[in-house]
VEXTOR-446530 format. One record per residue (C-alpha): x, y, z; residue in one letter. Coordinates in pm, 1 decimal. Each point is the difference from the previous one (the first is absolute). Example, Ala and Ser with C-alpha at 12.3 -4.5 7.8 and 13.67 -1.06 7.14 Angstrom:
BEGIN
+----------+----------+----------+------+
|        X |        Y |        Z | type |
+----------+----------+----------+------+
|   1230.0 |   -450.0 |    780.0 |    A |
|    137.0 |    344.0 |    -66.0 |    S |
+----------+----------+----------+------+
REM end
This chain:
BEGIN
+----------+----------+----------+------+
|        X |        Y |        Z | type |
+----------+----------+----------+------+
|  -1985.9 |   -636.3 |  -1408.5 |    X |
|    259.7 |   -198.8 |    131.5 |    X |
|    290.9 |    139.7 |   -253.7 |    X |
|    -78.4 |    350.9 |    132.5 |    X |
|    169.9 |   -149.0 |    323.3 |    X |
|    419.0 |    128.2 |     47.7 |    X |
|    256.2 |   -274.9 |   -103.2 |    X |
|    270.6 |    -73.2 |    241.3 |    X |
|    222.5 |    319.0 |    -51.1 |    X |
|   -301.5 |    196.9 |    -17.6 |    X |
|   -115.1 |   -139.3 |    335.6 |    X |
|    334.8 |    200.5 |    137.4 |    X |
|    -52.6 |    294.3 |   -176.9 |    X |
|   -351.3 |     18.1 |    153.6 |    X |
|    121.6 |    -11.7 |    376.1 |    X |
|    295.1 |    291.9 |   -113.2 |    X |
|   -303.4 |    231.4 |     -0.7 |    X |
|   -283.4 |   -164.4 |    203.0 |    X |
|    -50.3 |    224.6 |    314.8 |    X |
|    -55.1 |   -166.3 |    306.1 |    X |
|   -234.7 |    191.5 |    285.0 |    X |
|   -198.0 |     84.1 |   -313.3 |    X |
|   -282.9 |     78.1 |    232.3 |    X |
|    263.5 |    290.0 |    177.4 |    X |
|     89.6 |    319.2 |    -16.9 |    X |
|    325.2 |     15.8 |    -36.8 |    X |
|    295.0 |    224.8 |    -60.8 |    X |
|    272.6 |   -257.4 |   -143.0 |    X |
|   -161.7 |   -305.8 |   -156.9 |    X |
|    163.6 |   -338.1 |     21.9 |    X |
|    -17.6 |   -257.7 |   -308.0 |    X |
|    -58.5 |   -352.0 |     55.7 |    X |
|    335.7 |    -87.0 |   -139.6 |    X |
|    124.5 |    214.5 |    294.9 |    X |
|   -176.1 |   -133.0 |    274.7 |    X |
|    125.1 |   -305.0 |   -154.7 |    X |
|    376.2 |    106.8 |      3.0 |    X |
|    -29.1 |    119.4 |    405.1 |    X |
|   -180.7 |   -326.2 |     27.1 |    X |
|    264.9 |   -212.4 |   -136.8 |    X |
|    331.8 |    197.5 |    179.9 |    X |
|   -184.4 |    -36.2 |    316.4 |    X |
|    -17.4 |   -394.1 |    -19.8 |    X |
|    413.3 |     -4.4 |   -166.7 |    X |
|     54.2 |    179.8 |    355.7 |    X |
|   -243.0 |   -218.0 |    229.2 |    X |
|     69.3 |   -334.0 |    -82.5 |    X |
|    325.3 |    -17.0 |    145.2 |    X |
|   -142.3 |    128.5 |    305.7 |    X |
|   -240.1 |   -316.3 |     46.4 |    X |
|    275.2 |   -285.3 |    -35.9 |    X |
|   -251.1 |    -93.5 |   -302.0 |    X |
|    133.2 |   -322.2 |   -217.6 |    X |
|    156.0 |    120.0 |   -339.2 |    X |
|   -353.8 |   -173.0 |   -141.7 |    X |
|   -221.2 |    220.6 |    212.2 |    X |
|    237.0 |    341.3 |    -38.2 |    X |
|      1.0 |    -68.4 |   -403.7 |    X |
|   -414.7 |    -32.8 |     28.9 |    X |
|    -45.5 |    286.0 |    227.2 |    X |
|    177.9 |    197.5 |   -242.0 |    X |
|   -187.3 |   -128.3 |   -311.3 |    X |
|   -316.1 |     38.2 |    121.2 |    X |
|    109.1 |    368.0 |     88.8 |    X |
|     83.3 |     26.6 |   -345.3 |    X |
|   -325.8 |   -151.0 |   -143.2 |    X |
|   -266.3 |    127.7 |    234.3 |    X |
|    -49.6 |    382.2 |   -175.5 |    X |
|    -28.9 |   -165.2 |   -321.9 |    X |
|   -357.4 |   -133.5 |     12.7 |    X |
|   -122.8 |    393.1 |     39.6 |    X |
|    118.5 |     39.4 |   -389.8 |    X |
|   -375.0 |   -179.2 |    -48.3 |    X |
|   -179.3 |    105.4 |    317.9 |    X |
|     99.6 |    346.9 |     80.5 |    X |
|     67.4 |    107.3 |    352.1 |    X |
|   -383.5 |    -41.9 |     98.5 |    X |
|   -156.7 |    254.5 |    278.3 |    X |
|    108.9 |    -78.0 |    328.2 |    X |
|   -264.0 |    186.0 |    173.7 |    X |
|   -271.8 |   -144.3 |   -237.7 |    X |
|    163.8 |   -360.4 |    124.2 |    X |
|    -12.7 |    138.9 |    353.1 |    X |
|   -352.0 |    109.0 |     28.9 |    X |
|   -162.5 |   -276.2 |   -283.5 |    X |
|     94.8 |   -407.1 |    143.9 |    X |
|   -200.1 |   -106.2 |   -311.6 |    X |
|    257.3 |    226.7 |   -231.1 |    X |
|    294.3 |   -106.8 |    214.0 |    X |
|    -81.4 |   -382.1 |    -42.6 |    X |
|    -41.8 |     61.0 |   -384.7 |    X |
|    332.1 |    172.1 |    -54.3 |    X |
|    148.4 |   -268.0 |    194.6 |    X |
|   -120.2 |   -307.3 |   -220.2 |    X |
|     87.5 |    217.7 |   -319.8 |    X |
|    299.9 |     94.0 |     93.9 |    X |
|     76.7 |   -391.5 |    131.3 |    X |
|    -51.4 |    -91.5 |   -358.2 |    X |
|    155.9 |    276.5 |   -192.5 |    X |
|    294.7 |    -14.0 |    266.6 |    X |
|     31.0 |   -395.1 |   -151.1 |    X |
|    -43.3 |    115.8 |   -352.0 |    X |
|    254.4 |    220.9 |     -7.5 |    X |
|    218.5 |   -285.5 |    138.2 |    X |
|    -90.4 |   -269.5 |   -285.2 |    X |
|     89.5 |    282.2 |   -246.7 |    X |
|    359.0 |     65.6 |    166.7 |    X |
|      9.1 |   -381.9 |     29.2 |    X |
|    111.7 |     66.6 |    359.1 |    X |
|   -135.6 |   -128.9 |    298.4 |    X |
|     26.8 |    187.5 |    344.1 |    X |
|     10.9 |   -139.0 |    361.3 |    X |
|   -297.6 |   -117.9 |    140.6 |    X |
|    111.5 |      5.6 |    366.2 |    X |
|   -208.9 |    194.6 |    241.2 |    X |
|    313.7 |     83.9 |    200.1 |    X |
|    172.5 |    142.4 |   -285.0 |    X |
|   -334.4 |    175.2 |   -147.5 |    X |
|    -66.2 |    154.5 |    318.2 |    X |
|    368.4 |    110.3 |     28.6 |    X |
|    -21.3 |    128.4 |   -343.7 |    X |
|   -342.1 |    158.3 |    100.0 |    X |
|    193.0 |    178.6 |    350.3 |    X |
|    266.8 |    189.9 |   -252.6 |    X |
|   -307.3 |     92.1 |   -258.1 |    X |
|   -155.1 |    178.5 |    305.0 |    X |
|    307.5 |    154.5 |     84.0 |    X |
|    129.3 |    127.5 |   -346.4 |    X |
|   -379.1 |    200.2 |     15.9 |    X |
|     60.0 |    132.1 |    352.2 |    X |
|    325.1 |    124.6 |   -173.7 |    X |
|   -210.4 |    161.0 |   -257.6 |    X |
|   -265.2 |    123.0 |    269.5 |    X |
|    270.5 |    167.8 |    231.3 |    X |
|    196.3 |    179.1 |   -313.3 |    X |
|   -342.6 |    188.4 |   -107.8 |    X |
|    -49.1 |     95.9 |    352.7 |    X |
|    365.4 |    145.9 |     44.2 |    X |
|    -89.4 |    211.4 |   -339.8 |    X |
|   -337.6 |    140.4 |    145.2 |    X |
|   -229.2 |   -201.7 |   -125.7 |    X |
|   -276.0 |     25.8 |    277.9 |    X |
|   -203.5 |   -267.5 |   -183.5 |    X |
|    211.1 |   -251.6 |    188.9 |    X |
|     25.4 |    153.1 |    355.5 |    X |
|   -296.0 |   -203.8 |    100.1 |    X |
|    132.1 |   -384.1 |   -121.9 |    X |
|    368.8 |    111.5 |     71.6 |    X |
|     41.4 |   -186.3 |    309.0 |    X |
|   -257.2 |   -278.2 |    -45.5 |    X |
|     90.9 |   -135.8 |   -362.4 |    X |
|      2.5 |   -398.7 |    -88.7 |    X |
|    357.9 |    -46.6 |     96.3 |    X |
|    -80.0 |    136.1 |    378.9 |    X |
|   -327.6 |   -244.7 |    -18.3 |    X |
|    236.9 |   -273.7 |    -56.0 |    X |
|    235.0 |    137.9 |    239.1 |    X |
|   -247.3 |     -6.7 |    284.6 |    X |
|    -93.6 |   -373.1 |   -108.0 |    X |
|    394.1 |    -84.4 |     43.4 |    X |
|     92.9 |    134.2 |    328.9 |    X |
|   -337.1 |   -169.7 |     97.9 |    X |
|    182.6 |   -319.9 |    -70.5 |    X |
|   -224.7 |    -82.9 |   -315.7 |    X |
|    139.2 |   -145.9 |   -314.3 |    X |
|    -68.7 |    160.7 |   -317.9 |    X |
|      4.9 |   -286.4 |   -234.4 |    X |
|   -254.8 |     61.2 |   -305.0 |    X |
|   -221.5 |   -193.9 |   -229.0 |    X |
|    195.9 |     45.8 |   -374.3 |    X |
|   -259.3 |    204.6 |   -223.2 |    X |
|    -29.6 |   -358.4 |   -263.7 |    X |
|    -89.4 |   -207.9 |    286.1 |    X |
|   -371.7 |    -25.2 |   -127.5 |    X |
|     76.1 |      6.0 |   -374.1 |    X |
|    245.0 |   -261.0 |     27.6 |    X |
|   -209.5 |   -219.5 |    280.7 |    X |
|    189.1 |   -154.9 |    284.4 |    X |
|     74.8 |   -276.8 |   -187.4 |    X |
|    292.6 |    203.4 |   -143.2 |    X |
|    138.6 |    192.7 |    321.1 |    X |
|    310.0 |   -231.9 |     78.0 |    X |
|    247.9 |     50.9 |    164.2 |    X |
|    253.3 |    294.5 |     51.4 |    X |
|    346.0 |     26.6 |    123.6 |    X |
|     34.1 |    195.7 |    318.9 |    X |
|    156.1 |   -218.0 |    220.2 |    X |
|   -138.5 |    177.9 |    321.2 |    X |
|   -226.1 |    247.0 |     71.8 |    X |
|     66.8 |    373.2 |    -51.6 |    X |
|    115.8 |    160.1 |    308.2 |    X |
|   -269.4 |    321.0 |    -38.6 |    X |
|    153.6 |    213.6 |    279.1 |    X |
|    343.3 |    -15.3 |   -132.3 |    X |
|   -138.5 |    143.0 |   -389.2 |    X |
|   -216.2 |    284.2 |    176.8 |    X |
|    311.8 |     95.1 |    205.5 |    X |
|    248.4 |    -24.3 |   -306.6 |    X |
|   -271.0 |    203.6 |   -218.0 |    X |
|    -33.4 |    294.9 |    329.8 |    X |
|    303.5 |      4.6 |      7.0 |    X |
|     35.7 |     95.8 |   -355.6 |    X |
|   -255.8 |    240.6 |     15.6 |    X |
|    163.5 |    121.9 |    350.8 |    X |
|    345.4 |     58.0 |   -123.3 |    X |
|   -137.2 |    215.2 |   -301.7 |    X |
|   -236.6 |    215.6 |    210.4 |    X |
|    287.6 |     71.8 |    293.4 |    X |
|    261.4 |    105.3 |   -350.2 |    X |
|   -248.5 |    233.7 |   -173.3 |    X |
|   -106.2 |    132.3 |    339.5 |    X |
|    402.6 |     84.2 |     91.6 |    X |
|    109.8 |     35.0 |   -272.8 |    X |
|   -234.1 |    101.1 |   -288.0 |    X |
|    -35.7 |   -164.5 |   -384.1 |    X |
|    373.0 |    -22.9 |    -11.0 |    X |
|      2.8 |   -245.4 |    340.9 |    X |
|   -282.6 |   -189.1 |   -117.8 |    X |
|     89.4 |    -37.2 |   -339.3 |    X |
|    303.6 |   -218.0 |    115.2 |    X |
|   -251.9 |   -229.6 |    180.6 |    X |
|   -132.2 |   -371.8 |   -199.5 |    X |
|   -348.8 |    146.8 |     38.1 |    X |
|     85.3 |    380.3 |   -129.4 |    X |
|    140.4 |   -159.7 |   -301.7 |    X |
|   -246.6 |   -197.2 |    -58.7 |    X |
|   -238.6 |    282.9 |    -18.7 |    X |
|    195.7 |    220.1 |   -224.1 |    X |
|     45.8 |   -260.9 |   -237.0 |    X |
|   -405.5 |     59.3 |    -93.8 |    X |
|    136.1 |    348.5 |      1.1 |    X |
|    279.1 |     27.3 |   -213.4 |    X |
|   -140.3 |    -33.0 |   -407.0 |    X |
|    190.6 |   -149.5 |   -270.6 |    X |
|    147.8 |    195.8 |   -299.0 |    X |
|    -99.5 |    329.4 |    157.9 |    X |
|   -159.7 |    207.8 |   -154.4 |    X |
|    -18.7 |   -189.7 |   -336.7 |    X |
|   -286.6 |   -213.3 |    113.1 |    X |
|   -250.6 |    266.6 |     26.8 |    X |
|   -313.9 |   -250.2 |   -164.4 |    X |
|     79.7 |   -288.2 |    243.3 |    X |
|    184.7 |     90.5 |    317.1 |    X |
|    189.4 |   -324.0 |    119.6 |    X |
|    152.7 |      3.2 |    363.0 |    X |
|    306.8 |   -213.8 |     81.2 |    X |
|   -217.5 |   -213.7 |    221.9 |    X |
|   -261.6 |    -91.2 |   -299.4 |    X |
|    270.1 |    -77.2 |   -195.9 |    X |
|    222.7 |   -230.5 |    251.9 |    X |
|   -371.2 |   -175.9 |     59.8 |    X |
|     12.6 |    -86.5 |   -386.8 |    X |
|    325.1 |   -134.5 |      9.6 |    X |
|    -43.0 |   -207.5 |    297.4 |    X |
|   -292.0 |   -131.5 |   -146.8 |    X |
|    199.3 |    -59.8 |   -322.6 |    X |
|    215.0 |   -202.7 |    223.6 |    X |
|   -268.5 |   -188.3 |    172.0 |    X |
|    -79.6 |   -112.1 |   -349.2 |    X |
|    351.1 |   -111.8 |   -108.9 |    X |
|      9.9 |   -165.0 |    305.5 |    X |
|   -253.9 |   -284.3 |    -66.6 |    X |
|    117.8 |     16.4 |   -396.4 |    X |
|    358.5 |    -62.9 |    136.1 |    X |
|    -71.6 |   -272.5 |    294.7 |    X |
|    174.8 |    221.4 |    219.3 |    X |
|     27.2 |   -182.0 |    357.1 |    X |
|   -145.8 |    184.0 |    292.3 |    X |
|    365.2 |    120.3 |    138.5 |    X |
|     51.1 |    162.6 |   -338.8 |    X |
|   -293.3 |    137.0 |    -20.9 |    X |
|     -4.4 |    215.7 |    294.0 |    X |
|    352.3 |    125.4 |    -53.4 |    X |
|   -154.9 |     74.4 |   -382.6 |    X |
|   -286.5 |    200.6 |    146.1 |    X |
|    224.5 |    139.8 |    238.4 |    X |
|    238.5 |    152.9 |   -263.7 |    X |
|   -368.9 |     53.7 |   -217.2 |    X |
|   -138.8 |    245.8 |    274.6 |    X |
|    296.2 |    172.0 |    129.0 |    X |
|    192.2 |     77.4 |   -329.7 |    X |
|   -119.7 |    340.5 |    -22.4 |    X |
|    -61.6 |     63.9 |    380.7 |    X |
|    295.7 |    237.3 |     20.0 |    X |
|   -200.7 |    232.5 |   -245.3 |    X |
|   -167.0 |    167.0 |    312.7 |    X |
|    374.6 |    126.0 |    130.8 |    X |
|    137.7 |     55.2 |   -318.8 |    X |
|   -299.1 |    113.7 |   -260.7 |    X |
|    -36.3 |   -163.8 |   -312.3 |    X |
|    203.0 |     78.9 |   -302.1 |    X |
|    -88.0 |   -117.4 |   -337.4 |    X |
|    133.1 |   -234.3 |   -219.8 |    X |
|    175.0 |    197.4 |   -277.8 |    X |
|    115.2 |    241.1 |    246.1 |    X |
|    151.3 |   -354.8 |    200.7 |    X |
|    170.5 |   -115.8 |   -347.9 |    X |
|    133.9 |    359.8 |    -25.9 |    X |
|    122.2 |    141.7 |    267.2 |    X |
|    228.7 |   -323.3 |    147.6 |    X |
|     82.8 |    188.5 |    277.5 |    X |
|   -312.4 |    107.0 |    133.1 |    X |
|   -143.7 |   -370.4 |    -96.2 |    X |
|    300.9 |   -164.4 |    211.8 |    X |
|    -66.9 |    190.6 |    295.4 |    X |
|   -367.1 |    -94.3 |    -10.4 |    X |
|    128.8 |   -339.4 |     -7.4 |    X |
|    202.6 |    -18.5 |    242.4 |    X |
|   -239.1 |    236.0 |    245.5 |    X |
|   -296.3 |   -267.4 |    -70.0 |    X |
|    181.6 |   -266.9 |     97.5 |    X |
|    111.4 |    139.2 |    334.3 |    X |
|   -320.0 |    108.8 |     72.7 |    X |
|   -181.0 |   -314.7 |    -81.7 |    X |
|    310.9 |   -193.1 |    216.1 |    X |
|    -83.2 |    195.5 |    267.1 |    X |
|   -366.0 |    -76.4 |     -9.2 |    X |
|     49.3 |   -331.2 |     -9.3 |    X |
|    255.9 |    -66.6 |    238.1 |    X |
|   -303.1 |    220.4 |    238.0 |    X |
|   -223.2 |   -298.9 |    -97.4 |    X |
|    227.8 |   -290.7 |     94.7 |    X |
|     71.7 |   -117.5 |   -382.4 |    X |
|    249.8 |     30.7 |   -262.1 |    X |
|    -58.6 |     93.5 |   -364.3 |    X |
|     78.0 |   -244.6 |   -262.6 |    X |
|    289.2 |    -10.2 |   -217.4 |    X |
|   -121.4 |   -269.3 |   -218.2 |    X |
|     44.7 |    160.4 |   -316.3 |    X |
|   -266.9 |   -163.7 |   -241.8 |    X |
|   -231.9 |    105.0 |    274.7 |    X |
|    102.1 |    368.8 |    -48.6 |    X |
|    -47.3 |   -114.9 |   -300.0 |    X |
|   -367.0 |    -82.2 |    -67.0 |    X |
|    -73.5 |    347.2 |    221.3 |    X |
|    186.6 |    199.9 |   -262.9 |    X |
|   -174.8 |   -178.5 |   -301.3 |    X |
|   -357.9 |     42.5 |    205.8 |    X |
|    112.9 |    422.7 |     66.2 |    X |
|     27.7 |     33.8 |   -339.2 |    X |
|   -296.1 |   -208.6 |    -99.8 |    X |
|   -189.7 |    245.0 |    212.2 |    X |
|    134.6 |    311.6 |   -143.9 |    X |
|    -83.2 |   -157.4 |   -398.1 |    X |
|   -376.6 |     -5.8 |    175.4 |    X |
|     14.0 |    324.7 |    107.1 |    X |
|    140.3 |    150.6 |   -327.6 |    X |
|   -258.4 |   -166.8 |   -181.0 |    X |
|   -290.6 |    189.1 |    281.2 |    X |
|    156.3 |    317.2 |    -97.4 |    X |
|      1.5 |    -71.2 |   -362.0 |    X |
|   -331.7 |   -110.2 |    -64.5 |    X |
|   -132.4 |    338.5 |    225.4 |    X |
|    169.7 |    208.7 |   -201.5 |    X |
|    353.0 |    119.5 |    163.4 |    X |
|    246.5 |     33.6 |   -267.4 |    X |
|    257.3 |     10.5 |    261.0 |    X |
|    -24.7 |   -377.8 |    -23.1 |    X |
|     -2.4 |    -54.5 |   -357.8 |    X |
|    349.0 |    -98.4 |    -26.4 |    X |
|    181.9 |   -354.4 |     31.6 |    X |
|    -13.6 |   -175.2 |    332.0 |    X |
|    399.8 |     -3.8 |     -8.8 |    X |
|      5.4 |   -135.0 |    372.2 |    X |
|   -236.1 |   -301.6 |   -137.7 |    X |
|    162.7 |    -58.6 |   -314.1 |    X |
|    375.7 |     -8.4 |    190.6 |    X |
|   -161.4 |   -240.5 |    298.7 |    X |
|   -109.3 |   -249.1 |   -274.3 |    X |
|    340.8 |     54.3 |   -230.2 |    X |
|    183.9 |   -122.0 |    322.1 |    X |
|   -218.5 |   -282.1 |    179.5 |    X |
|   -233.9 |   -129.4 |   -297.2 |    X |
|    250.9 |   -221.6 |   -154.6 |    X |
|    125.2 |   -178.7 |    365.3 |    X |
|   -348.3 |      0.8 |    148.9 |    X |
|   -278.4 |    -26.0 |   -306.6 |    X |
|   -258.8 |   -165.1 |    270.3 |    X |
|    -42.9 |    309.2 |    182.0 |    X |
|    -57.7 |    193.0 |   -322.8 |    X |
|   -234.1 |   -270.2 |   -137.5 |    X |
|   -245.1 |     31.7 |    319.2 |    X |
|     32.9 |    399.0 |    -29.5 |    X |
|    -42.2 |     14.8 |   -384.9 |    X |
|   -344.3 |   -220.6 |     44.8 |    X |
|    -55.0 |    247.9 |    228.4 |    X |
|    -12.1 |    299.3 |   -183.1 |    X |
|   -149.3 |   -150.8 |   -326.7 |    X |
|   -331.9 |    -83.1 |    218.2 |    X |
|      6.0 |    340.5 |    146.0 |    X |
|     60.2 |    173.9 |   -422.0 |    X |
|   -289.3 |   -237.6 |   -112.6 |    X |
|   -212.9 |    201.8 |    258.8 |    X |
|      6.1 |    278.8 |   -208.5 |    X |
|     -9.4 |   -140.7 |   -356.2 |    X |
|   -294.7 |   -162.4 |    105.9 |    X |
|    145.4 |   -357.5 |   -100.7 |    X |
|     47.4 |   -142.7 |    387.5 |    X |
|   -147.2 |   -368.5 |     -7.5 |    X |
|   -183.2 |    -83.6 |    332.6 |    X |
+----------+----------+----------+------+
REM end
């Protein structure tokens, strides 16, 4: 039964089209992988904030990265069926504690156990939903009225300003025992007011542009681009069996990165400024639109000005946030071979439904390995094993 279970890749793929609020109405539905990609932007832009230790920030952002991924086994189970039953609530808790470390043995990855930087991790999770909950409202979605003002995040809210702390037990605790919940590396404890006032005021400074200024206004703020980027779809209308947005796709390759991180012994510094690059390479996309590759290679103009209007936009962005972008150049490096790993998984999603739009060469793949295989074969080695366990899936010769 077992081998019926998604390999690694396949566990991504899964959370690229798992719904979450799967016991909602609603009008736009949000993937996993997106959730996951507001999830992890949110944390690049908080941990400054806190005066966190480059240990802690680098954790906080991992686990971002890692906590949606567990769902590619468990679904997004019924909230209101958790609400109402304790006895189904306490269930889905100990399954999801063990599936949550499963998932992390097969990654060979390992993700903070701190309660601080759990709970943190658990404040922006609430948040990125309250996102979710107040865009369905703003498009008439009356389902929401009711729980638009009282979601998670404002729970935890009210707990904050209340002076509690909202450290949190790590979902393993009980399948690993307590034996195994050493230490962490926050050197001090989280300051809770100061992220609820940095997230408000993220959520503030949107609300005040659309409300003076309309999409255009907002659309310039970190949170409206954040949005869009689940907005905007890749290849436009070519991808008409498996709609990808820009912010599934920038969750893949920051995932990708997460991965090359470990293979790589990245240090925690380098790291961060990887994920950093990772998440906001394509951030610019929801100013400037997408425009696909061939069109890129072809029209040089058109592709430099895109290039040089990303990179203003994402400067600006980040110099909102307190932090510089990287230059490091075999950083850039690693995101471009992980964007293009992402497309070769999305061609092959396309292919095998059908859409002969994608039955051509991935040239963009075949150039990014031309280029980088022969001065970096590691990275290519952990990719390659990769993608042979996620073929072997459907040839039916994967060994467990």
């Amino acid at each position: 039964m077992d081998a019926m279970l998604p390999s690694r890749l396949g566990k991504l793929r899964i959370i690229c089209s798992l719904p979450l609020f799967s016991d909602a109405i609603c009008l736009k539905k949000q993937s996993a992988a997106e959730h996951g990609f507001t999830q992890v932007l949110l944390s690049i832009a908080l941990a400054p904030q806190l005066g966190l230790s480059k240990e802690a920030e680098c954790e906080l952002i991992e686990l971002a990265i890692f906590a949606e991924l567990p769902k590619a086994l468990l679904g997004d189970p019924s909230f209101y069926l958790r609400q109402r039953h304790p006895e189904a609530s306490a269930l889905y808790k100990d399954v999801r504690g063990r599936l949550f470390k499963e998932t992390e043995d097969s990654f060979r990855m390992k993700t903070s156990r701190s309660p601080e930087l759990y709970g943190l991790q658990q404040l922006v999770d609430a948040f990125a939903a309250m996102l979710f909950i107040e865009k369905e409202c703003l498009l008439g979605n009356s389902y929401f009225l009711a729980e638009r003002y009282r979601t998670h995040y404002h729970v935890m809210r009210r707990r904050v300003l209340a002076g509690e702390s909202l450290s949190a037990t790590h979902p393993v605790h009980k399948a690993e025992g307590a034996k195994n919940q050493e230490g962490h590396s926050v050197a001090s404890e989280i300051d809770w007011r100061k992220a609820v006032a940095f997230l408000d005021g993220l959520f503030d400074d949107a609300t005040r542009a659309r409300l003076e200024g309309g999409i255009g206004e907002y659309s310039a703020t970190f949170v409206g681009m954040m949005e869009k980027l689940k907005e905007h779809y890749r290849y436009k209308g070519w991808s008409y069996l498996f709609p990808e947005s820009v912010g599934e796709h920038t969750y893949q390759v920051v995932f990708m990165a997460r991965i090359l991180a470990s293979a790589l012994g990245l240090r925690p510094q380098e790291r961060i400024e990887l994920y950093r690059l990772a998440t906001m390479h394509d951030l610019a996309e929801s100013y400037a639109s997408d425009v696909v590759y061939p069109v890129k290679v072809r029209e040089k103009d058109l592709g430099k000005m895109h290039a040089d209007l990303e990179e203003k936009v994402i400067d600006d962005i980040c110099s909102r946030l307190g932090f510089t972008i990287s230059s490091d150049k075999f950083l850039a490096t690693i995101v471009e071979i992980c964007d293009r790993f992402s497309a070769q998984l999305y061609f092959d999603r396309e292919r095998r439904g059908g859409n002969t739009h994608f039955d051509v060469p991935n040239t963009s793949m075949d150039r990014t390995r031309e280029t980088y295989k022969p001065k970096h074969p590691e990275i290519f080695l952990v990719l390659d094993e990769l993608w042979d366990e996620f073929q072997a899936c459907f040839m039916g010769t994967r060994k467990n």
